[in-house]
N, C-alpha and C positions, 0 to 999 in steps of 0.2 A: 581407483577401483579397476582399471583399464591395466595400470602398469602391473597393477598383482595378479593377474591373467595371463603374464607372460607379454603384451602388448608393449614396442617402442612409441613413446609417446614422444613429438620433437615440436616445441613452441617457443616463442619468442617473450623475452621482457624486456622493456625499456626501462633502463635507469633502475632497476631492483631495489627495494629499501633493502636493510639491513636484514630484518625477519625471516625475507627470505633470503639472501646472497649468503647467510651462514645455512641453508641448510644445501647447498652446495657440496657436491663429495670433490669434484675434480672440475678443476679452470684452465681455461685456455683463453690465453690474450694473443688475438692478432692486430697488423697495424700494417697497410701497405703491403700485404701478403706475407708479410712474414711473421712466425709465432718470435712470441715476445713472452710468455710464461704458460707451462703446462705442468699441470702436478696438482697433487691436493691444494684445495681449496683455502684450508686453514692455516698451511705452508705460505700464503700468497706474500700477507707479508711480512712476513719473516724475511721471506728472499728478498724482496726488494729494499729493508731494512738494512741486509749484506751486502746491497749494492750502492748505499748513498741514498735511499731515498725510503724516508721517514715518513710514515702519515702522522696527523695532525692527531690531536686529539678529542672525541666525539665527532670523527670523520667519517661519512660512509664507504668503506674498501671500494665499493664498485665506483662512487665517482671519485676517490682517491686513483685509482689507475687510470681509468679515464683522461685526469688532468695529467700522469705521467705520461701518457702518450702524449697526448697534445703541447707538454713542455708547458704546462700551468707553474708560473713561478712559488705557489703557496705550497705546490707539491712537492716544488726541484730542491733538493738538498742545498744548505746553504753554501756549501763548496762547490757546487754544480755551478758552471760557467757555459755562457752560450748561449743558455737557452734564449726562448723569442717568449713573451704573452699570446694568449690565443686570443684572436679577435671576434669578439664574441655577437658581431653581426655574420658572417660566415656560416659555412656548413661545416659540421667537424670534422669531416672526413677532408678538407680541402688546409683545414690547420693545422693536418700531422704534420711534424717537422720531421722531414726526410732522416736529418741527423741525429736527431733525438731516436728512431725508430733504429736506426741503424746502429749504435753505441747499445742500445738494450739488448737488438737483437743479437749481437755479438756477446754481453755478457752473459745470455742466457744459452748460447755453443760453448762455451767457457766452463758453466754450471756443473754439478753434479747432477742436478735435474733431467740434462740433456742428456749424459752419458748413460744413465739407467735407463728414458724411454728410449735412447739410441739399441743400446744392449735386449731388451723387450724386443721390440719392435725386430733384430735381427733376430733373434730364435723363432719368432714367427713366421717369419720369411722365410726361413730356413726347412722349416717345417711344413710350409704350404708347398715350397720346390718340391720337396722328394714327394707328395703326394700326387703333384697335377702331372696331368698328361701333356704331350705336344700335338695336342689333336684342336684343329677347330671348335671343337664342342665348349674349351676353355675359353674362347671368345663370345660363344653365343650368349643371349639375354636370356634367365631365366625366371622362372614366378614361383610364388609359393603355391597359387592356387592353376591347375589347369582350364582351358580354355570356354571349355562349356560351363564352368562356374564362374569363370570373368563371365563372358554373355549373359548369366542368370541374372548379377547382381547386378549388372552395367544397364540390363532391357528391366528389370524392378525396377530404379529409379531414374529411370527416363520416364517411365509409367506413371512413376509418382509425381514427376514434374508436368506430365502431361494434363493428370486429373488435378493438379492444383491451377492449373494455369490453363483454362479450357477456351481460351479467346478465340487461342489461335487453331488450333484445332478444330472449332465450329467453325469457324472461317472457312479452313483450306477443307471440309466436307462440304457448307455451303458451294463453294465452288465448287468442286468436283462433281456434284448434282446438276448445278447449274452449266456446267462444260457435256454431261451427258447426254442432258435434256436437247442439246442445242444439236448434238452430232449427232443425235439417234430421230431429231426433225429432218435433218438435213440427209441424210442416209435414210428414211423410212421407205420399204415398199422396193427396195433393189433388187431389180429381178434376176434370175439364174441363167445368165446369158454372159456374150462377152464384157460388155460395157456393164454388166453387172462387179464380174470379177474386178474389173478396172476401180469400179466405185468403194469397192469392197479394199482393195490396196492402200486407196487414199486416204479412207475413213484410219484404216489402222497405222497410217504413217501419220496422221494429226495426230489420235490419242498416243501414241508410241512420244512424238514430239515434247505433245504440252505433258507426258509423265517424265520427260527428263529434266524440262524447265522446274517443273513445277515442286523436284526431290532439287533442288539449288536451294530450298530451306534451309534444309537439314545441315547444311554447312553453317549456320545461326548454332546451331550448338556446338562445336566444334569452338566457334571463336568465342562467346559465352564461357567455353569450362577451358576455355586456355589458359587464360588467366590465374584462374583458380588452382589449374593442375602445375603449373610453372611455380 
């Protein structure tokens, strides 16, 4: 419902069954930085059928490549020499075989595949030069939404996290009462004189103090939505 709105939607799947890996329009295999196949989906293996390597049958494509990357022997064509087994207590990423990645990623600069998104990819290029300027402006960051509508929606759900989470908020008011109560004892009755004005400096260099300690919270959110925003 999001994406028919016009909305880029970008999420992750692990291991995709079949059901969904065919409704895929366009795949991209990387391995060690480097693409290892880009192009329609239903092209996938087709290509890799042109290069020596065969899927099984009732195999599922997505861990059919998978095993091509990692140099899974059930995958590698039976003419395919070299290859290593993946050892299957490891992480996968630690099982690519350098040379395996390297032989693909070569026949995939080889491809027709690559010389079309090669050829793509330069008319657009071409087309963004003659438009942009050589002004700094073409380096700055920009947003879709202007700044006082980040602040609306950014101070909305801070608000919202606030009144669902009212701990800490009772808290740091409790205190702040209890910090008033204490300087406005201590300060009561300061008369209009020299040692008045004195008392009156000091007073406002504590509260000035304990408000910049006491906003070192607020960095709690910061480290909290880092995560999330990375």
């Amino acid at each position: 419902r999001l994406s028919r709105r016009g909305r880029t939607i970008i999420f992750s799947i692990h291991q995709p069954r079949y059901s969904i890996f065919k409704l895929f329009d366009s795949l991209t295999l990387l391995a060690l930085g480097k693409v290892l196949y880009h192009g329609p989906a239903k092209q996938a293996l087709e290509y890799f059928s042109s290069i020596g390597y065969e899927c099984e049958p009732f195999n599922n494509p997505a861990d059919f490549f998978l095993d091509i990357i990692n140099a899974d022997s059930t995958a590698v064509a039976a003419s395919k020499e070299g290859h290593r087994p993946v050892d299957t207590g490891e992480v996968a990423e630690d099982n690519v075989d350098s040379s395996v990645v390297d032989v693909l990623h070569q026949k995939y600069l080889n491809s027709s595949l690559y010389q079309s998104t090669k050829e793509a990819l330069g008319k657009v290029e071409l087309g963004q030069g003659s438009k942009q300027r050589v002004s700094k402006q073409g380096h700055e960051i920009t947003y879709a939404n202007g700044f006082l509508t980040q602040l609306y929606w950014v101070s909305k759900r801070s608000l919202k996290n606030l009144m669902r989470n009212p701990q800490a908020s009772v808290a740091q008011i409790a205190v702040t009462i209890i910090l008033a109560l204490v300087v406005g004892a201590i300060f009561f009755g300061v008369k209009l004189d020299r040692s008045g004005i004195q008392n009156r400096v000091g007073s406002l260099f504590f509260v000035t103090t304990n408000q910049c300690f006491s906003s070192v919270s607020a960095i709690e959110l910061f480290i909290r939505d880092k995560k999330l925003f990375v």
